[in-house]
C-alpha positions in Angstrom: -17.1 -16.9 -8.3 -14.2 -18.6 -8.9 -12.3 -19.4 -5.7 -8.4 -19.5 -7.0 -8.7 -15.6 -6.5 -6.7 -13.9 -4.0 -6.1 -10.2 -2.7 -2.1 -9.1 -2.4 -0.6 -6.2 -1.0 3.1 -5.2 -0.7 4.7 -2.9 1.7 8.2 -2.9 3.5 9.9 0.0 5.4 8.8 2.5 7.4 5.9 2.9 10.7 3.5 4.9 8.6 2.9 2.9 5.2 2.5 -0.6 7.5 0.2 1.7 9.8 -1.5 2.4 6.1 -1.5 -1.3 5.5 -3.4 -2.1 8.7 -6.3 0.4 7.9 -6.7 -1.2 4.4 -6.1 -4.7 5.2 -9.3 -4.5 7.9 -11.4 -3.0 5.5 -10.7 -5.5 3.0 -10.7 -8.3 5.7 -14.9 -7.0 5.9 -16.0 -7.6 2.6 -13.5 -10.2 1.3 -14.8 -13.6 0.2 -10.7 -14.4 -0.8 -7.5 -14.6 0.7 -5.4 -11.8 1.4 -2.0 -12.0 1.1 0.6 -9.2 2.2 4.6 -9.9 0.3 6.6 -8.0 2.5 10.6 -7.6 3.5 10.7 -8.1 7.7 14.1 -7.1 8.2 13.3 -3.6 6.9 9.5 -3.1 8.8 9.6 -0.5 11.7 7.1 -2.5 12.9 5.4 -5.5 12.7 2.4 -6.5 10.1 -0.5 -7.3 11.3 -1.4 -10.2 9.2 -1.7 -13.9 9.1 -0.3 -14.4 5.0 2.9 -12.9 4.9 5.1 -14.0 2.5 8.8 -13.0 3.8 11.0 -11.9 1.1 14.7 -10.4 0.8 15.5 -7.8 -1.5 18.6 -6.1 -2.5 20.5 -4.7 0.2 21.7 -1.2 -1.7 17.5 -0.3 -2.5 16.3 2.1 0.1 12.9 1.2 1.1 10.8 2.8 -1.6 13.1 0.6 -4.4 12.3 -2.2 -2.5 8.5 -2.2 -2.3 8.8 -1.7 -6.1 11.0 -4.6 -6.7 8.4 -6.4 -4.9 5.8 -5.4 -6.6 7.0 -5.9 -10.0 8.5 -9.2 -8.7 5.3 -10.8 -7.9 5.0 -13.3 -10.8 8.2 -15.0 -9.2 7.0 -14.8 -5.6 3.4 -15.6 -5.4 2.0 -19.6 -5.8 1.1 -20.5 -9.6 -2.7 -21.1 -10.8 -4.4 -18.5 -8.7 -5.9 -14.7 -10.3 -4.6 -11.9 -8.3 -5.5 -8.5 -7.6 -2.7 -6.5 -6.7 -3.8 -3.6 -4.3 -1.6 -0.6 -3.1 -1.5 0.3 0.9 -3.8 3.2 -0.1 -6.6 1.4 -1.5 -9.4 1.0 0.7 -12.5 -1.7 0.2 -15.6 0.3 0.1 -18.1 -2.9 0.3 -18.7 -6.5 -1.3 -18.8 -5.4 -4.8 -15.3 -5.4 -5.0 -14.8 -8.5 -4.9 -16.3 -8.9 -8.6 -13.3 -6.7 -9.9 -11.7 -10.2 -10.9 -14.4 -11.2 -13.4 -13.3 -8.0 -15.1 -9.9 -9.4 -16.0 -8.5 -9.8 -19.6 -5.3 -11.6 -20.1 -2.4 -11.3 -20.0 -3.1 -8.3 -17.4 -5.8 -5.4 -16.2 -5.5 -2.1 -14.9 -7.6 1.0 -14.4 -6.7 4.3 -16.2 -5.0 6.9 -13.9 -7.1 10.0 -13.4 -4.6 12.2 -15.7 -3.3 11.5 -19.2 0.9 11.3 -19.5 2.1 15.1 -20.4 0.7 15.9 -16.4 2.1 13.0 -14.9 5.1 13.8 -16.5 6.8 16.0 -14.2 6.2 13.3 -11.6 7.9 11.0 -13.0 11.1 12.4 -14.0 13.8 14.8 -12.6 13.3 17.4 -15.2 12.5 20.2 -13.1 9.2 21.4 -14.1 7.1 20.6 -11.0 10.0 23.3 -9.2 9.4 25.7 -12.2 5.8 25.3 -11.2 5.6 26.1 -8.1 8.1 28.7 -8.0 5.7 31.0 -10.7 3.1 30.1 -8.9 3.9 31.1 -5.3 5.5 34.5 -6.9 2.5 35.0 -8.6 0.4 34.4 -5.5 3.1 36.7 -3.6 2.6 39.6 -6.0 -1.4 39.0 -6.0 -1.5 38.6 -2.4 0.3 42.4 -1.8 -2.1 44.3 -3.8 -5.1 42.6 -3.0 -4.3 42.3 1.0 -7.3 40.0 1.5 -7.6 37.7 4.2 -8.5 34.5 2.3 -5.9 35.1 -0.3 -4.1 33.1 -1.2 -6.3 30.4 -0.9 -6.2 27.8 1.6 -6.9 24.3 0.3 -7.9 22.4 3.6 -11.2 25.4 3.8 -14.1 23.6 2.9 -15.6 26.8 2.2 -13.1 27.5 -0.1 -13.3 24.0 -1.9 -16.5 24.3 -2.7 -16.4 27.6 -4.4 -13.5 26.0 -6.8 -15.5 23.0 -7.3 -18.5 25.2 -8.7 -15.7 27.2 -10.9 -14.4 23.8 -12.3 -18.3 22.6 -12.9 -18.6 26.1 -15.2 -16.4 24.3 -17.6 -18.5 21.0 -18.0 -21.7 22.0 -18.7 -23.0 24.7 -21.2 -26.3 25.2 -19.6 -24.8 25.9 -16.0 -21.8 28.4 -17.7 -24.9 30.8 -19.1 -27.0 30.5 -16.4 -23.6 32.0 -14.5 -23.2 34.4 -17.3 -27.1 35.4 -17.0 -26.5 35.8 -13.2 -23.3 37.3 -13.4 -24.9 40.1 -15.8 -27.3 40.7 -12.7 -24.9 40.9 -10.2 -23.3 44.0 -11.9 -26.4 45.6 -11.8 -27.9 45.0 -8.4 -24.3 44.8 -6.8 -25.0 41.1 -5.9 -26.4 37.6 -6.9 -27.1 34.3 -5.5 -25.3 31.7 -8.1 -26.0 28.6 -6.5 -26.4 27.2 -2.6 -24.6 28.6 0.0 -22.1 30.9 -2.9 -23.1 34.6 -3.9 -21.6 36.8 -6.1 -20.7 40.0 -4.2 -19.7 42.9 -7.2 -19.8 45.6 -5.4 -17.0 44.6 -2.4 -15.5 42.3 -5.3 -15.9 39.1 -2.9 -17.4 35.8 -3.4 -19.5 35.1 -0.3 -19.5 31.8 0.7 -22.2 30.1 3.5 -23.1 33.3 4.4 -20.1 34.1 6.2 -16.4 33.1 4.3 -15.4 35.8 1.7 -13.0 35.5 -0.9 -11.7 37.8 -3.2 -13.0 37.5 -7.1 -9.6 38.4 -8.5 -10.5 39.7 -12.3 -12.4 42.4 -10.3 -9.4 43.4 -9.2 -7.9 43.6 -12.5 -6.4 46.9 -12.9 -4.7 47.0 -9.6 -3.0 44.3 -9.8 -2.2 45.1 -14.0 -1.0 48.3 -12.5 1.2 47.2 -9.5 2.1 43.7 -10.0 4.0 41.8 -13.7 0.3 40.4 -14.5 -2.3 40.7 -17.0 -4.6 38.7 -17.5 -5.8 37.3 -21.3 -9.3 37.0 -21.7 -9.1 35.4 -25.0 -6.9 31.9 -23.4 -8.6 32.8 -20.1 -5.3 32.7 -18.1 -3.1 34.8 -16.1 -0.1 35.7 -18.1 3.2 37.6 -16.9 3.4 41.3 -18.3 6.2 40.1 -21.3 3.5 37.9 -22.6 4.8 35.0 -21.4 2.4 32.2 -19.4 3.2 31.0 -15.8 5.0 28.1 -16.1 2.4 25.1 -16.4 2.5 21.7 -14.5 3.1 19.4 -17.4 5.6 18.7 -19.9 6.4 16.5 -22.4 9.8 15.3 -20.9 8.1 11.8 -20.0 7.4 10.9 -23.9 11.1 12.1 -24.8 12.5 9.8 -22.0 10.5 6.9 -23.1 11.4 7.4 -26.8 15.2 8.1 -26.1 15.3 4.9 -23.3 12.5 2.1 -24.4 12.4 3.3 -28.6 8.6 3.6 -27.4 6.3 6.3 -28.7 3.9 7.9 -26.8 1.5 10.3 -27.5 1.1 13.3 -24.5 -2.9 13.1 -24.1 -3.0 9.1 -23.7 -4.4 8.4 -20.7 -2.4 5.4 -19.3 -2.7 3.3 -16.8 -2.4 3.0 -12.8 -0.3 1.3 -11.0 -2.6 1.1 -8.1 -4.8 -1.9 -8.3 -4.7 -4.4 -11.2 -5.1 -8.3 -12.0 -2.9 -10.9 -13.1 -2.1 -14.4 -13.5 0.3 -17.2 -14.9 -0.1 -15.7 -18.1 1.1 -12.3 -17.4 4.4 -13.1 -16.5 5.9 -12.0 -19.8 4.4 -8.6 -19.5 5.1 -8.3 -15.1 8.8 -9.4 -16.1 9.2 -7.1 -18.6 8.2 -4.5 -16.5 10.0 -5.5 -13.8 13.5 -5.3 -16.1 12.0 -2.0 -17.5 12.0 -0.8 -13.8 15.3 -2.0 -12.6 16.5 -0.3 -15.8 15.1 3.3 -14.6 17.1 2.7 -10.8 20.2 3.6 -12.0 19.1 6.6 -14.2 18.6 9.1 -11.9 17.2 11.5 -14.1 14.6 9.3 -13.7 11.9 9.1 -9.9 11.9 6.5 -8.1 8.2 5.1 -9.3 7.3 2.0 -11.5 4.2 3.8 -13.5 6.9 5.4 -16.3 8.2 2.2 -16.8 4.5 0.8 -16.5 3.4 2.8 -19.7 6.5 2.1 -21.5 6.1 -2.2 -21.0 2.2 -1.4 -22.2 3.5 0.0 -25.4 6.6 -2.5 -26.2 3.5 -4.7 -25.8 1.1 -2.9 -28.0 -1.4 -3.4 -25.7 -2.4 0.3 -25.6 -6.2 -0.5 -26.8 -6.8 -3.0 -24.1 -9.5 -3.3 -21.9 -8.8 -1.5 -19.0 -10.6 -1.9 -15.1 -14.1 -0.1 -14.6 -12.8 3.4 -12.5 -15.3 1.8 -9.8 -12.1 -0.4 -8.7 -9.6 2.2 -8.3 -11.8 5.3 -7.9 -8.6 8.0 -7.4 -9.7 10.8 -4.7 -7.2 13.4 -5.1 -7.1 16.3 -2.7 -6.3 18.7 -5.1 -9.1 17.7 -7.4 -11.7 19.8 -5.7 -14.5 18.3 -7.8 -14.5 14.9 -6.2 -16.8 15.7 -2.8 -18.5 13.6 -0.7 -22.4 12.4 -1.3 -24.9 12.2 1.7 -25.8 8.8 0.7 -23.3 5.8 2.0 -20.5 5.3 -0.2 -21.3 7.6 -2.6 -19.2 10.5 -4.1 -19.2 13.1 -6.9 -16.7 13.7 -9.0 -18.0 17.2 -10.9 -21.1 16.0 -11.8 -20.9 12.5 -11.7 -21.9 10.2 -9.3 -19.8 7.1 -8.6 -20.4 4.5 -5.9 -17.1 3.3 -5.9 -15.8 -0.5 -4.7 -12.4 0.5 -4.1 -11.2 3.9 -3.4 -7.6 5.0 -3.7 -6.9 7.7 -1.3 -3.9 9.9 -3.7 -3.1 12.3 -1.3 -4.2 13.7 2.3 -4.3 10.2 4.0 -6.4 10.3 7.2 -7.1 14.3 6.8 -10.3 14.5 9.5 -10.9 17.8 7.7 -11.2 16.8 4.4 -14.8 15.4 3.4 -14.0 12.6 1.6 -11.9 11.1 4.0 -14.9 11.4 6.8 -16.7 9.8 4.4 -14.6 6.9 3.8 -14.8 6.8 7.7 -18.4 7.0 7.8 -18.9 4.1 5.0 -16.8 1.8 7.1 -17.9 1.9 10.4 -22.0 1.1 8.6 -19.9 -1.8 7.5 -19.6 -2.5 11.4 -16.1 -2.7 11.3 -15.1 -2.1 15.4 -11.7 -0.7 15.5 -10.7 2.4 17.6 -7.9 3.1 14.0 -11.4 3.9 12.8 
């Protein structure tokens, strides 16, 4: 391997994201056969970083902290010493084992990223000020109001940290990715209705006649299109079994979480076109070098630009996408997901494996080098997280953080 490679992480401002930085940083520190360097602001740190290659630098004094991290970030081309590859890793990106360190023979100029684990019309509404993730989750918590009333069921609505619950939506989503498993459910549900019940898979039974799911014997949660005509009767819900979604009695749909706002506000600011299903890239992990400073420049002006637009979030992924198309670098070769393998809370399909370091995401199995944690940092309930725990401490890492 060639040895001008070098790890870099940035982070600046408050107690938790440096406490972040520590837990990756050791993990790394395991399997790392490169330098690790952490770019950082010190005036602005709650506390102290725990590192020996800091590289101390000032940034404007009217960003709040999350502006400067990004100014950083998207600074690094000016900060970091010439004639070394980089990989740039975010605080929430955890080293899994040895194979990451082969991420850099992956690189192709002038820059590499992963995808993201979305395409642009649902990251959208998290990228702008447009209003549609309030929208959202307004209709949504009315809707689950409304259901909750009528159905006056204990598990309902549902909670997300159950692992009972989880896995019962993670074999709903897995209907919709394989043909064979969706009429096997059909062929069970068919029995169900006439024996009153039916065992669909491990641990999860159908239960028509008290209009549950039964979950490891003992959790229960209500199947809600058996309680169709109550709540058609007594709430402003119907449900369409042609589109297979839950609709508000006028016929209109509950108000989705996406949009297309983030293509109009890229066309209207960068004269960049972007179609709503691409699937761009993260900002979470990539490579560079002395050739990508064109590209990391442009996306740094790109991003100062977006600052004082305040229709616009505070993030540098918007701008990301609109630098890879001013670029036309759309086609390029992006990262293998192994190297920023996104475990999203919310994304009830991505579970834990029994074997070290592996994971499924539906019905995929992926052994992943580096693992960026999107949401539900150091959740001891959640099984991914234990996991990632578990995988650690077999790489003998002795730290009482893990």
């Amino acid at each position: 391997m060639n040895q001008k490679n070098a790890y870099v992480f940035v982070v600046c401002g408050e107690r938790k994201h440096i406490e972040t930085l520590h837990f990756s940083l050791k993990s790394l520190k395991l399997v790392s056969q490169f330098p690790i360097w952490v770019v950082t602001d010190k005036k602005r740190n709650e506390i102290e970083i725990e590192h020996d290659n800091i590289i101390d630098v000032s940034t404007p004094e009217d960003f709040n902290h999350h502006q400067a991290s990004i100014w950083l970030k998207t600074s690094l081309h000016r900060i970091l010493p010439k004639g070394t590859t980089y990989c740039y890793l975010d605080s929430d990106v955890i080293a899994m084992n040895e194979q990451c360190n082969h991420i850099f023979e992956h690189y192709v100029a002038p820059i590499s990223f992963a995808h993201d684990h979305t395409s642009l019309s649902y990251f959208s509404p998290y990228a702008l000020n447009c209003g549609c993730i309030e929208a959202f989750q307004k209709d949504y918590e009315t809707f689950q109001n409304q259901l909750s009333k009528v159905i006056q069921h204990p598990n309902y609505p549902p909670d997300y940290n159950n692992v009972g619950i989880r896995k019962l939506f993670a074999f709903q989503k897995s209907l919709l990715y394989s043909t064979s498993r969706l009429l096997l459910f059909l062929f069970k549900l068919i029995k169900a209705f006439f024996r009153g019940k039916a065992s669909l898979i491990n641990d999860i039974v159908l239960d028509i006649r008290n209009k549950n799911w039964i979950i490891c014997s003992t959790l229960e949660y209500p199947v809600l299109l058996l309680h169709y005509s109550k709540i058609k009767t007594n709430t402003d819900y119907r449900f369409d079994f042609i589109k297979l979604r839950w609709k508000k009695k006028n016929g209109k749909c509950l108000a989705q979480n996406r949009c297309n706002h983030l293509r109009e506000a890229l066309k209207n600011v960068f004269n960049v076109d972007v179609y709503s299903d691409w699937h761009h890239w993260n900002g979470g992990v990539f490579i560079f070098d002395d050739r990508s400073y064109n590209f990391m420049e442009q996306w740094h002006q790109n991003t100062l630009l977006i600052f004082q637009n305040r229709y616009w979030k505070v993030r540098d992924q918007g701008t990301l996408i609109a630098t890879v198309f001013q670029n036309n670098l759309q086609q390029h070769p992006t990262l293998p997901e192994k190297y920023n393998f996104i475990a999203d809370f919310y994304k009830t399909e991505i579970k834990a494996a029994e074997q070290k370091n592996v994971f499924f995401k539906g019905k995929e199995k992926i052994c992943p080098s580096f693992i960026h944690i999107y949401h539900h940092w150091g959740d001891l309930q959640w099984d991914v997280w234990q996991h990632v725990v578990k995988t650690i401490e077999k790489n003998n890492i002795n730290d009482h953080n893990f």
